[in-house]
N, C-alpha and C positions, 0 to 999 in steps of 0.2 A: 733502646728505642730503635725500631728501624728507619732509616734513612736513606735517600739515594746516595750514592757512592760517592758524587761529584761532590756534592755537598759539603759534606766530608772534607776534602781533599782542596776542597778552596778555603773553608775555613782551618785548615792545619798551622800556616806559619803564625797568623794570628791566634790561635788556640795555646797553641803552646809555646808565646810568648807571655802568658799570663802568668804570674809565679804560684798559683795555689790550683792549677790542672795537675793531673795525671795521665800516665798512657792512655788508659782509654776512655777519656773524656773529650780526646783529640785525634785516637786511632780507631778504624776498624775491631772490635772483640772479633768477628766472627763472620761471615758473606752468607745471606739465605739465596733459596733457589732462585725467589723471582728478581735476583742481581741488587739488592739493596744488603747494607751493611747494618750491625751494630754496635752502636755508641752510647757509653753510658752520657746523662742526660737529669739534671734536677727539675727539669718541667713536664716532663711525663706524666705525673697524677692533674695537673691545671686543667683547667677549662678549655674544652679543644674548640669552643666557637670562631675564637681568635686566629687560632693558624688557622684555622680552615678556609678563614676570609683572606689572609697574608699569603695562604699557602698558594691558593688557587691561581693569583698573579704571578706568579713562580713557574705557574708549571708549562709554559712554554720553554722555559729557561733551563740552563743546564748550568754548575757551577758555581763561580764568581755573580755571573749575572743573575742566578736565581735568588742569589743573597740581595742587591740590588733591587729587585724587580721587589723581592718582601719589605727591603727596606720604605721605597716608593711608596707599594701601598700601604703601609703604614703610617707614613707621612701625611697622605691624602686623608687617610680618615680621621686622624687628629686634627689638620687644619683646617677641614670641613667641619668640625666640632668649633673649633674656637673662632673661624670667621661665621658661623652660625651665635657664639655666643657675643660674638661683637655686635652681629646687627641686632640683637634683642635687649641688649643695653646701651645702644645709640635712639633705637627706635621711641624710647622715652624722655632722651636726655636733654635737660635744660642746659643744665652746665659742663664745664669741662671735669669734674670731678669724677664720674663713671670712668672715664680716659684713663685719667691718671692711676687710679685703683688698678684698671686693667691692664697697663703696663709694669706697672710695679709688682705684678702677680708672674710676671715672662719674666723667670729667674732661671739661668742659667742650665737647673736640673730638671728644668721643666724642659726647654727647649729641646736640650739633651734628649731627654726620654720620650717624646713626640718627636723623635727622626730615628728610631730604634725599632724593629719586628717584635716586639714585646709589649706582654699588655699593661707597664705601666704608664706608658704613653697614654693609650685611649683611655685606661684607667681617671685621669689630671683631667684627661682633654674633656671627660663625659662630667666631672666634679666642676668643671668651670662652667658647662654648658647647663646643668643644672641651679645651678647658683644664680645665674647668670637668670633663667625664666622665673627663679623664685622670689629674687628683690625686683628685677623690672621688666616682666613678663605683661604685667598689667599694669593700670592704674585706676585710681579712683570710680574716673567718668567712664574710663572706656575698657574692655576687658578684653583678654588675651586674644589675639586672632589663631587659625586654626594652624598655624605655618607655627605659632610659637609654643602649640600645646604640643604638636608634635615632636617639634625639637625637646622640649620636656620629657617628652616619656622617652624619646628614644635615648637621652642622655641616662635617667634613670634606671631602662632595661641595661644599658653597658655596665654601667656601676655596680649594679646587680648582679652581671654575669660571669664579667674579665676575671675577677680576682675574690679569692675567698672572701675577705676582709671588706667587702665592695658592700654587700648590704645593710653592715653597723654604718659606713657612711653615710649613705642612703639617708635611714633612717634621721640618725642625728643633724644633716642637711637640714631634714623638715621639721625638727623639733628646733632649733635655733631658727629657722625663719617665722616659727608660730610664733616663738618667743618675742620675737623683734616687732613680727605685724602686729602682733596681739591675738588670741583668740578670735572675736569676732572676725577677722580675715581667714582664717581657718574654718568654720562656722561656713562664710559663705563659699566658700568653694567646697564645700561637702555638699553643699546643695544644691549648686548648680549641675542638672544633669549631662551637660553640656563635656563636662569634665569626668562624666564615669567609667567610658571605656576605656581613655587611658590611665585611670585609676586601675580598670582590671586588668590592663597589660601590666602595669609594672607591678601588679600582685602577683601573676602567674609569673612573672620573672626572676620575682625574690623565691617562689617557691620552686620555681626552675632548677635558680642557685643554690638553695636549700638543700636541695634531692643532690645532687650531685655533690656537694661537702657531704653529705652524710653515707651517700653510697661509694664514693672512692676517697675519703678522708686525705685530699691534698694540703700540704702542708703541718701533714701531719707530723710532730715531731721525731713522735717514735719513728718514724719512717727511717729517722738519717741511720748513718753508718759509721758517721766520722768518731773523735775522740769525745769523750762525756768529761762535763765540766763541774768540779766537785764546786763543795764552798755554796754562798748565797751571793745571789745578782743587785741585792740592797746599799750593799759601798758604793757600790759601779753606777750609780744612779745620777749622782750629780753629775760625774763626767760625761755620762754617757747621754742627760741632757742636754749638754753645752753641745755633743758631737750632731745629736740631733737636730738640731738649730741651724748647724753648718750644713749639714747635709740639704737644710731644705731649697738654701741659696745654691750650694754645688756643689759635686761630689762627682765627680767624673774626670775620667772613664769608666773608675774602680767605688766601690763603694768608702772606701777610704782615700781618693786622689783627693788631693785639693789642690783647686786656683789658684792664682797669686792672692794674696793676702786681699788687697785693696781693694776687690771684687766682695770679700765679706764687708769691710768695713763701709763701702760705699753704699752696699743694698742695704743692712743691717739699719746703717744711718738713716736713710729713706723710710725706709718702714718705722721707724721710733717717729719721724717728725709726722707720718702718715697717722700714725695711733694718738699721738699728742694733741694733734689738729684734731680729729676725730671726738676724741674724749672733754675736747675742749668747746667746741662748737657744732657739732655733730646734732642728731637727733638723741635726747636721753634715752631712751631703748638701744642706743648701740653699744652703751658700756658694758650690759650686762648681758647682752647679746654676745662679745667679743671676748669676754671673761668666761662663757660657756665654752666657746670653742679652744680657749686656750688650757682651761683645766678640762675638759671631758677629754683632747688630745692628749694631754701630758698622764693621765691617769689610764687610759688607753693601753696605752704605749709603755708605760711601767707595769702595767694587771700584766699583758701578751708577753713581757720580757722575763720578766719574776719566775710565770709558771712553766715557759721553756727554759729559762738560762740550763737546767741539767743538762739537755739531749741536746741544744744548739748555739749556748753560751749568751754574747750580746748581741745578735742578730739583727736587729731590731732595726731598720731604717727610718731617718726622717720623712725621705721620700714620697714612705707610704700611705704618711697620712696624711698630703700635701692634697688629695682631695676633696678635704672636709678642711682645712686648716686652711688654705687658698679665701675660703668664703669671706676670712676678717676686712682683706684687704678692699673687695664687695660690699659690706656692711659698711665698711668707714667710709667707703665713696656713695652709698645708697644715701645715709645719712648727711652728707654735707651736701649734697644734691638735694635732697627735701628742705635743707635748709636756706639752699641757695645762699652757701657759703664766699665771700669771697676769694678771691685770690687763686680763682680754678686753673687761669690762664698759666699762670709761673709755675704751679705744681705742674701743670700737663709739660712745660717746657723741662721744668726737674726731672719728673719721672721719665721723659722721653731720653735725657741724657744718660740719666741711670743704666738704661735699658743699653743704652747704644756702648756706655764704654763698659759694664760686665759683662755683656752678650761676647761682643769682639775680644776681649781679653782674655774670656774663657776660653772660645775658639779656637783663637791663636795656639794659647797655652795647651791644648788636647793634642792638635794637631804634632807641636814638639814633642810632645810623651809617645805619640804613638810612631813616629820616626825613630825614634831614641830607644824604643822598644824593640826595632828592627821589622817594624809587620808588614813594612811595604816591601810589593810583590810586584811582579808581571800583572795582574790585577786590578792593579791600584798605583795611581802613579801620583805621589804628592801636589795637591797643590801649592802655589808659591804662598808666602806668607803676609803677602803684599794684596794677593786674590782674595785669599778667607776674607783678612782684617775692611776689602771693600767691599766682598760680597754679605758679610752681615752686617757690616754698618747700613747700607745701602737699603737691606730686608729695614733694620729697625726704622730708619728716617722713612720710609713707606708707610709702613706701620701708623708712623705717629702723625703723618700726612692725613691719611686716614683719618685716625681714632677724630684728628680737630675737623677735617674740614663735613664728614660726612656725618651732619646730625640736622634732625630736624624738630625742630619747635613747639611741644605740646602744648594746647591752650591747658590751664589749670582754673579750675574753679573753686571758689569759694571754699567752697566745701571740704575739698581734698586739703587748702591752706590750712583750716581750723583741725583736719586729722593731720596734717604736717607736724604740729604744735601740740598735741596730745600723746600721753604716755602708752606706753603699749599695754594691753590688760592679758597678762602671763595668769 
């Protein structure tokens, strides 16, 4: 791929501090005339929408700083996504239960991957933002304003575009929320014409992303070059479930780093008492709502592994389906919100703790692996470990400032009570 030079050459000491680089995934191949270089590269076949919005804030930049300047914007368009999907699930909220779901969703490799020039960031950030309009986008009495159909679609066109695998989420998004609302909610928002044009943007975007899997086959496996993996990918399943499960809590820097331990067991935790509450008091359309997403991801994820393990082994991240798999923790706080569950307060207090000591302990922990790695440069000049561990605690107590104090109070009518209390028609 061609590249400016500088680029190149500020990512070098990091580059080939990673243990599974080669020469020239980190060196110059080759200098063309008009002074850019080539560098081999696995994102070359991707959807170039994304750098091309990352890239363009780069190009006053030369070097180190243009890597920065990608990083930034990248940053901004994912936290533009999730404080757009904050206000659109406050904007209906009774209770603290929205809150609590939405911070127990800020998991470590989520964080991680929304501060990255990479589209799995905006990938997570467009899947929350979508979820987010489709459990409490509307209500009953009062229907979607136009600030929150557009966050809708444009959540929907990213999902569609960033990443090959982005319009089976898409899709499955909207079949587990039909399932949850019930048909008749689906029904009327086919009918409202109010909602067609952005029905035909995110048509023309799935078929956007369509054209473009099909005319330059990225991620295609035959593509690779590496070593081919005899055998069946069927033994490797249990474990390599267990590995996916970890990954979805953290897995950074590397797709196999992990955290200190405590970071799984804490969030892990969180999430069982989250599904138990749920399952237990919840709205009954959320159990089966929740079971969709947990085997349609798990089967997913075992079809795409099965039929590459030849040409690219176990691959397969949890990460990736952290778009569509995100939605449970949404459904379990939509549902105990309709119920107007107790005990919203202590969970919002739980989950904000949660939040504050995996965030920080992950941080902490990256930042030593990546000293230890030797990456810091004239570039990059470590922060103290005193700074990180105050500067995200600081981010999450913000955070959860927020999620509690800025809500406002929707009257509910009768009516929406009696559909509160009604099973969903699947």
């Amino acid at each position: 791929m061609a590249v400016p030079e500088d680029i190149v050459t500020a990512a070098l000491p990091a580059c080939e501090a990673l243990p599974y680089t080669q020469r020239d995934d980190c060196n110059p191949s080759a200098t063309l005339p008009d002074g850019q270089v080539l560098v081999a590269t696995s994102f070359a076949p991707t959807h170039p929408a994304f750098y091309a919005l990352v890239g363009t804030a780069a190009l006053p930049f030369e070097g180190a700083a243009a890597g920065y300047a990608m990083r930034v914007a990248g940053s901004v368009l994912c936290t533009t996504m999730m404080v757009a999907a904050f206000a659109v699930i406050r904007r209906t909220s009774r209770t603290q239960w929205p809150a609590t779901g939405f911070l127990l969703l800020l998991t470590p490799a989520m964080m991680y991957a929304t501060s990255l020039p990479a589209p799995n960031g905006p990938e997570m950030a467009a899947g929350l933002l979508l979820w987010s309009t489709l459990l409490f986008g509307s209500t009953e009495s009062a229907p979607a304003p136009r600030w929150v159909i557009a966050a809708g679609t444009t959540a929907a066109v990213l999902l569609a575009t960033v990443r090959t695998i982005g319009p089976l989420w898409l899709g499955l998004c909207v079949l587990v929320a039909v399932m949850y609302h019930g048909v008749p909610w689906a029904l009327e928002r086919l009918r409202d014409r109010s909602l067609w044009p952005a029905y035909a943007v995110v048509v023309l975007a799935v078929m956007a992303g369509a054209a473009w899997t099909l005319l330059f086959s990225p991620n295609d496996p035959e593509n690779e070059s590496g070593p081919q993996f005899v055998g069946s990918a069927w033994p490797y399943m249990p474990s390599a479930g267990v590995v996916w499960l970890i990954q979805l809590v953290a897995a950074i820097p590397r797709r196999n780093s992990m955290v200190p331990i405590s970071v799984y067991a804490v969030v892990l935790a969180a999430w069982t008492v989250m599904l138990c509450v749920a399952c237990w008091r919840g709205h009954r359309a959320v159990r089966w709502s929740i079971a969709a997403i947990f085997v349609s991801t798990t089967g997913v994820s075992i079809a795409l592994t099965v039929a590459t393990y030849t040409e690219i082994g176990l691959a397969w991240q949890g990460r990736y389906s952290w778009p569509f798999v995100l939605g449970w923790l949404l459904l379990a706080a939509h549902s105990l919100e309709r119920r107007r569950a107790s005990g919203d307060l202590s969970a919002l207090v739980m989950s904000g703790a949660v939040a504050a000591f995996s965030l920080t302990t992950s941080v902490v922990g990256v930042r030593s692996k990546l000293l230890a790695r030797g990456v810091a440069d004239a570039s990059w000049t470590a922060p103290s470990t005193q700074l990180v561990a105050l500067l995200t605690l600081s981010g999450v107590l913000l955070t959860v400032g927020a999620l509690a104090t800025l809500r406002v109070k929707q009257p509910v009518s009768a009516r929406q009570d009696a559909a509160d209390d009604a099973p969903a028609l699947v």
